[in-house]
VORODO-441954 format. One line per field, with one value per residue (C-alpha): residue number from 0; residue in one letter; x, y, z. Coordinates in steps of 0.05 Angstrom, whole numbers, plus 5000, padded with zeros to 4 digits. Layout:
<rs>
num c(NUM:...)
residuo c(A:...)
xx c(X:...)
yy c(Y:...)
zz c(Z:...)
</rs>
This chain:
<rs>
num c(0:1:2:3:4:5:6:7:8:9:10:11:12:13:14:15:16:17:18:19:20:21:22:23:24:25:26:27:28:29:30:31:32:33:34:35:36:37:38:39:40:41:42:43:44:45:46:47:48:49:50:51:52:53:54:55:56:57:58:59:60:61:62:63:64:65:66:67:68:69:70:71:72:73:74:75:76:77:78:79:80:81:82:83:84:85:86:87:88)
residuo c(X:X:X:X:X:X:X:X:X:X:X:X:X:X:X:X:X:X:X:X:X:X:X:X:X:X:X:X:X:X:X:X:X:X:X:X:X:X:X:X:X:X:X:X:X:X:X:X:X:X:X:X:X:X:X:X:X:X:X:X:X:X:X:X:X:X:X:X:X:X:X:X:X:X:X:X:X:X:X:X:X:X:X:X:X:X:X:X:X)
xx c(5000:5024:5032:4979:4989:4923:4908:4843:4805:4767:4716:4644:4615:4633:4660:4722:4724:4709:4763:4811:4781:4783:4858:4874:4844:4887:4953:4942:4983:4959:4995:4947:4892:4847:4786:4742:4711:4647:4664:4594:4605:4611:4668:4709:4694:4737:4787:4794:4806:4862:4901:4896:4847:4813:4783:4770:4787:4845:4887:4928:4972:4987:4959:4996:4975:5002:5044:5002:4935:4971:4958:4895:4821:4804:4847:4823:4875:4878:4804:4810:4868:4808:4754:4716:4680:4696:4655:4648:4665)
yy c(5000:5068:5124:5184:5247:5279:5339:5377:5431:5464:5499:5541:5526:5606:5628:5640:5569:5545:5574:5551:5475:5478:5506:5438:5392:5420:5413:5354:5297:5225:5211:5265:5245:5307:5315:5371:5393:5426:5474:5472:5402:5412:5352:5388:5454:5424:5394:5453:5498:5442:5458:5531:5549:5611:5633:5595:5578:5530:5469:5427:5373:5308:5332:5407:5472:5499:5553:5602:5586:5613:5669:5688:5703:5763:5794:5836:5875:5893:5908:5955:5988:5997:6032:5970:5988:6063:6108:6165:6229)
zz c(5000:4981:5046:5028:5048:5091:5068:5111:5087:5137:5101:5124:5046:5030:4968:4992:5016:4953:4919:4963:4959:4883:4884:4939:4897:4830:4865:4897:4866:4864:4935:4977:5004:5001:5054:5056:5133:5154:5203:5218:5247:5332:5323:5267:5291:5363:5323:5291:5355:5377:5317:5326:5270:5278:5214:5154:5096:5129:5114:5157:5120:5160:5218:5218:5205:5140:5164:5116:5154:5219:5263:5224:5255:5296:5346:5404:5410:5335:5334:5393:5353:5294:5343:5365:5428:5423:5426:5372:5396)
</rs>
């Protein structure tokens, strides 16, 4: 049997999603094993967080993050920086 290499996509079904599943899929080779996730799955959603995921789209390749689908998502301390929860003079 030949080793595969497990490629997730966690995805929420949005465009951007899509595009990012379709570009997977066309550079996978023959040896990757490509599965797509529904973030709107409880269990994936958890496994998810455990890998550090916090905004999607996001792929983790045997198991790891890919280092480009790091430090993303919402950050309170950047959003503050924007105005959120300041009030307009």
């Amino acid at each position: 049997m030949t080793a595969k290499r497990k490629v997730d996509v966690f995805s929420a079904g949005c465009p951007a999603c899509e595009e990012t599943i379709d570009m997977v899929e066309r550079v996978a080779c023959p040896s990757c094993e490509v599965t797509v996730l529904d973030m709107n799955d409880a269990n994936v959603a958890s496994r998810a967080k455990s890998l550090g995921i916090r905004s999607v789209p996001a792929i983790a390749i045997d198991g790891n993050l890919a280092d480009c689908c790091a430090d993303r998502g919402p950050d309170e301390t950047s959003l503050r920086a924007a105005g959120l929860g300041q009030a307009i003079p």
